[in-house]
N, C-alpha and C positions, 0 to 999 in steps of 0.2 A: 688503571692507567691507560690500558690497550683502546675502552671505551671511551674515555675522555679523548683521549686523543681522536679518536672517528668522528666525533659530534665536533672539533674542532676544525678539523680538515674542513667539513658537512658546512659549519655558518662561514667558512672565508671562502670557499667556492661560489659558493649561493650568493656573498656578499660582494665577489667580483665578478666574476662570471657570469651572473643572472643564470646557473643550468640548472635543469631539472635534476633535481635529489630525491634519496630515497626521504630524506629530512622533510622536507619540503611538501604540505600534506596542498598543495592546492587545487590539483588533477583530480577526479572523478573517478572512482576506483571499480571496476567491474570484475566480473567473474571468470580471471581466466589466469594463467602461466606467463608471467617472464622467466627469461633463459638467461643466467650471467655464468662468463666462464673467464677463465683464469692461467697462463700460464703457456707454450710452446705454440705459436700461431699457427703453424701445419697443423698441427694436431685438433685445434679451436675451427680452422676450415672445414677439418674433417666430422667432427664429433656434432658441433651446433645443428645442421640439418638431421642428424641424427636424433640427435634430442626433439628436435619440430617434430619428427615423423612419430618416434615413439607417442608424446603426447595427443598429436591429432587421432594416432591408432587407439589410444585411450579412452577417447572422448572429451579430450582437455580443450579449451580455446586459446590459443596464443594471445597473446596479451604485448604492450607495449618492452621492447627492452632496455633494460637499465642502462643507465648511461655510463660513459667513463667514474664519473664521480661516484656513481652511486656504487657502481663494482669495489672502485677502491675503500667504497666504504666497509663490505663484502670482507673484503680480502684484511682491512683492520680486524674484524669482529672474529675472523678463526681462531677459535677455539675459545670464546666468552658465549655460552649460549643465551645469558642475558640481554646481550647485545646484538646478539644475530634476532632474537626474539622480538626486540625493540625496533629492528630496522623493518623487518617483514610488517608489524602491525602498522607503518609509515609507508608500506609501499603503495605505487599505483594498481596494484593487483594484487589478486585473493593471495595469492602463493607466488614463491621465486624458486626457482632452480639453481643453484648455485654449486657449481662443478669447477675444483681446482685440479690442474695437470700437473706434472710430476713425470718426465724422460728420463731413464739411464738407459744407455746404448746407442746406439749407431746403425741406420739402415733395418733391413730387415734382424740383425739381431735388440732389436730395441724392445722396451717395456716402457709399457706406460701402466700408470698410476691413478686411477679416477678415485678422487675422494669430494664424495659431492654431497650435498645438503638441499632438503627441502626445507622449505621457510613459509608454514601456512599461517594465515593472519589469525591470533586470539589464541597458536599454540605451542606447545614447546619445540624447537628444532628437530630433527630426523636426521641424521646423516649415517652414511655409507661410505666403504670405499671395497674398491673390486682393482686387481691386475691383470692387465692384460701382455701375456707373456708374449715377447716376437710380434707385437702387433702389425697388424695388417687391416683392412678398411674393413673388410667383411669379419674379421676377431674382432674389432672394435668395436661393431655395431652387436655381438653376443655382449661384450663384454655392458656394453651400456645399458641393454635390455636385461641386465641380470640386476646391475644398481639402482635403474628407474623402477624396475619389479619389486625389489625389496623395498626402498625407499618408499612407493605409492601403494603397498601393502598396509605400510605402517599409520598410515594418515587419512586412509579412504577406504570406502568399500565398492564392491561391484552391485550395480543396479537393472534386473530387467523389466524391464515394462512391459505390460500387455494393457491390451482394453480389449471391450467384447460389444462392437465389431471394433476390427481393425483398420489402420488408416488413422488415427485421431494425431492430431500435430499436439506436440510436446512443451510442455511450458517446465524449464526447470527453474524455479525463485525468479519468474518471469522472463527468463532469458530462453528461445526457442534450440530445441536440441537436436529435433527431428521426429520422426513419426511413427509410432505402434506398428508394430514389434521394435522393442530395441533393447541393447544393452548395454553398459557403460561405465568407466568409474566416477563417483562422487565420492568428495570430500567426508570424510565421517561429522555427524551432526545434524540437524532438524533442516528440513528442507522441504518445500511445497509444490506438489507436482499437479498441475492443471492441464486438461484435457481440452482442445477447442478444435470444433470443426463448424468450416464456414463463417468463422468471426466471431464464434460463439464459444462460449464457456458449456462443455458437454458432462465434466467429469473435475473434479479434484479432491488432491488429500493430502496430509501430510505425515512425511516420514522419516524415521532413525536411521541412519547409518551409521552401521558402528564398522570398526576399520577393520579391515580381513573379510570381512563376512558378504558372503552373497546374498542380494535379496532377491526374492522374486513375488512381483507384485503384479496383481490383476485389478485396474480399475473400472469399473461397471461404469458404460456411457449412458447418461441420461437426454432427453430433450429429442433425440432425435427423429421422434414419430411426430413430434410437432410440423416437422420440415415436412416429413412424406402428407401429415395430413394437408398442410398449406398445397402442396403440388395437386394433391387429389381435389380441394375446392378450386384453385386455378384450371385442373384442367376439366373442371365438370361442365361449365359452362356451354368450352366449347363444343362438346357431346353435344348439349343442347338444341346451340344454334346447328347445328350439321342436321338433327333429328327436326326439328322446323322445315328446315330445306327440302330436306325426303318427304318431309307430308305434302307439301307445298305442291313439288313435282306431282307424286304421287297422287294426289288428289283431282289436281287437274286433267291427269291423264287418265282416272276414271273418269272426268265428266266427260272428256271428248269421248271415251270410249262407249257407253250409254246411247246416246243418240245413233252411234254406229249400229248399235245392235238393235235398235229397236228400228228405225229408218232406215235401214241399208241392207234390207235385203230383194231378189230379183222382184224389180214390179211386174213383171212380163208385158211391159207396153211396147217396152224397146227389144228393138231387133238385136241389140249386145247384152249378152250377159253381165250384169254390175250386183254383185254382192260385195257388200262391207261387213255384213253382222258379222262374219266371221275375224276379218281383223279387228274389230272392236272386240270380240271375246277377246282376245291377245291384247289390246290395248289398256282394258279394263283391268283384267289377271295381274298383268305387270305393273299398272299405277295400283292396283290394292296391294299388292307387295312391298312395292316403295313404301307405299304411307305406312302400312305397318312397322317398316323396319324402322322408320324416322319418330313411327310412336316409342317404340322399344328403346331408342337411343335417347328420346327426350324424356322418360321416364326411368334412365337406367341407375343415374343418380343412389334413388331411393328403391327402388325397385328389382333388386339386384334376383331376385328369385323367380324371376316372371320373363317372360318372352313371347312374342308374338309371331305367329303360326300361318303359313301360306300353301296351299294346293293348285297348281296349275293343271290342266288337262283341256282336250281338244273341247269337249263337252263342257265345259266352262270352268269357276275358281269357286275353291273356300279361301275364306278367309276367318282367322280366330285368332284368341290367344290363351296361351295356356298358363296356368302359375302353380308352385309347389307350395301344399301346405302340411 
């Protein structure tokens, strides 16, 4: 009777009103918590950001909240778990929160009463209820974290993730959740965790949760030597072009130095002393140097065991190269 009458309330609202009901499947249902609560509005002031905080501290996502109608739909179905089961699998959200208040006393001698229900879609109800003796804002918030603790004990489990390396962005049944390391509760049941870094799919798997239970799971990143190898051919080039340059220089600055040494020493025609050979040995040394180094950098690429080898001295330059075999 209790349920007919909910589904009746449910089509004359919808039928005047146009409001959104839990009945009412035409909203897009995503992965997270609504919060409906019930009963002394101080108390409903108090408690609802309690309940956000608790969730968020969970890893839950807020979710849309149910509307007048659909509460009072709620508030019909206490104590038909058929009917509480019917309403959740209709909701806009994976799961409802669904907390009724209960005041006896006055002021600081007062108690309050939480008897609240979780409502996951495709499972039977969960409910709890907890007292909070003499309540006060800070006993309130023990008192909720005792009910929400038991209550999301019984319906989820805890999840930590790792990947190897760390950093990887989280895909939980494609909804992002944050990044390696983490840990969290999920709903107990088959669930798909994918691994992406830089737009990329790096890692995935899939897994049980079973309710109580902690997992701890390590997913091995793949793909990502691809990335480092793309950087290592983008940045091989420009080695290249730089080792081009050095020879370029370098080369040139032997030829001018050449002619120094071989033309530029005292003719003894002139009454001033003019020697060059000697800065051309300096000029030469230093462009064999360059060009060496510009060979070494345009061959480093593929060449990674080889280097090439410079001697300076007053008395002139070697030049070589050396390689390990």
């Amino acid at each position: 009777m209790r349920t007919l009458l909910a589904a009746t309330v449910a089509l004359v609202v919808a039928s005047v009103g146009g409001g959104r009901l839990v009945g009412v499947a035409r909203a897009e249902t995503d992965a997270s918590v609504g919060i409906a609560t019930d009963g002394d509005p101080t108390v409903r002031a108090q408690l609802v950001p309690q309940l956000e905080s608790w969730l968020r501290g969970h890893g839950h996502k807020l979710g849309a909240q149910p509307s007048a109608a659909e509460i009072n739909i709620l508030i019909g179905c206490v104590g038909d778990d058929q009917c509480m089961r019917q309403t959740a699998d209709r909701s806009r959200t994976t799961s409802v929160v669904f907390v009724k208040i209960d005041v006896a006393g006055k002021g600081d001698a007062r108690d309050v009463t939480l008897t609240a229900w979780w409502l996951a879609r495709g499972r039977p109800p969960i409910n709890g209820r907890r007292v909070c003796e003499h309540c006060t804002q800070d006993t309130m918030r023990g008192t909720v974290d005792q009910v929400m603790t038991a209550l999301s004990g019984s319906i989820s489990g805890r999840v930590k993730l790792r990947s190897d390396p760390a950093g990887m962005i989280v895909m939980l049944d494609n909804a992002s959740i944050g990044a390696t390391p983490l840990e969290r509760d999920v709903s107990a049941g088959e669930h798909t965790i994918t691994l992406t870094h830089g737009g990329l799919k790096v890692g995935e798997r899939k897994i049980t949760v079973r309710a109580g239970d902690l997992a701890d799971i390590l997913i091995p990143v793949t793909g990502t030597d691809d990335t480092s190898s793309t950087t290592t051919r983008e940045s091989a080039p420009v080695g290249r072009k730089i080792g081009v340059g050095a020879m370029v220089v370098g080369g040139l600055a032997v030829l001018g130095g050449v002619p120094m040494i071989v033309f530029g020493g005292d003719p003894k025609t002139s009454p001033k002393y003019r020697d060059f050979r000697t800065p051309g040995i300096y000029t030469a040394a230093i462009g064999g140097a360059v060009f060496a180094t510009g060979l070494y950098l345009w061959f480093r690429g593929t060449h990674h065991d080889s280097a090439p080898m410079a001697s300076v001295s007053r008395d002139g330059a070697y030049l070589g190269w050396t390689r390990a075999f």
